[in-house]
C-alpha positions in Angstrom: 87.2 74.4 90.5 86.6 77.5 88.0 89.7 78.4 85.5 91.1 81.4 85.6 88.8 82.6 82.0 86.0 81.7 83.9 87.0 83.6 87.4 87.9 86.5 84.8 84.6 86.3 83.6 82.8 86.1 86.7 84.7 89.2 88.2 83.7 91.3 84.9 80.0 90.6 86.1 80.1 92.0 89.4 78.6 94.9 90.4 81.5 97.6 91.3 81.6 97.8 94.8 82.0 94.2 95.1 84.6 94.1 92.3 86.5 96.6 94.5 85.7 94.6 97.8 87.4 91.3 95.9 90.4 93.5 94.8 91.3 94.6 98.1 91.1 91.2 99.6 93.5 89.9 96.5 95.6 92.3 97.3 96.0 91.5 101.0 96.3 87.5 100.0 99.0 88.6 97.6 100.8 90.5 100.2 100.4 87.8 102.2 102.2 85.5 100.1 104.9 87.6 99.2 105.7 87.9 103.1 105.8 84.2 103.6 107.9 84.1 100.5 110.3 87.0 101.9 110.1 85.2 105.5 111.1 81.6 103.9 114.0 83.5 101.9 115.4 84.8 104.9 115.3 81.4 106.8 116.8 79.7 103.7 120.0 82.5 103.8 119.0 83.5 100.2 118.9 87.2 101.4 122.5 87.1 103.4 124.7 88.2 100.5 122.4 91.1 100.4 122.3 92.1 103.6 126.3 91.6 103.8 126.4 94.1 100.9 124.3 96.9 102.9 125.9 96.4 106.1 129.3 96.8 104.5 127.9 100.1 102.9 126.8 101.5 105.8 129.8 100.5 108.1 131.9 102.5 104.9 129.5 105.6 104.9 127.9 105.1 102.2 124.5 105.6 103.1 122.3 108.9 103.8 119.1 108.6 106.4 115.7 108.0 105.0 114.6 111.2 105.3 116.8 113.2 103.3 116.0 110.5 100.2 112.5 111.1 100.2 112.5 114.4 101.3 110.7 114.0 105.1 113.1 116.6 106.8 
């Protein structure tokens, strides 16, 4: 298995469209992980306090639709 200076290295030698090509599929494994990480936090409960919180906000008026936040009226 390569270390990370020597995948660094390798990437630095490739020609751009594939350095492009391997970013894009880095991103979508890292995307990928950070799913399975928000899926295993909300089977473990760790994101119930959370969504307690926002419910409660809601409920209380407290929040404003999407659209008028970002501006898609």
């Amino acid at each position: 298995m390569s270390t990370v200076a020597e995948i660094r290295e390798a990437i630095r030698q490739l020609p751009a469209e594939e350095a492009w090509q391997l970013a894009q599929e880095l991103r979508d494994h890292l995307d990928a992980l950070w799913d399975q990480q928000f899926e295993e936090d909300v089977q473990a409960g760790r994101l119930d306090a959370v969504i307690a919180r926002a419910r409660e906000e809601h409920a209380s008026g407290k929040t404003r639709p999407m659209d008028e936040i970002i501006g898609d009226e």
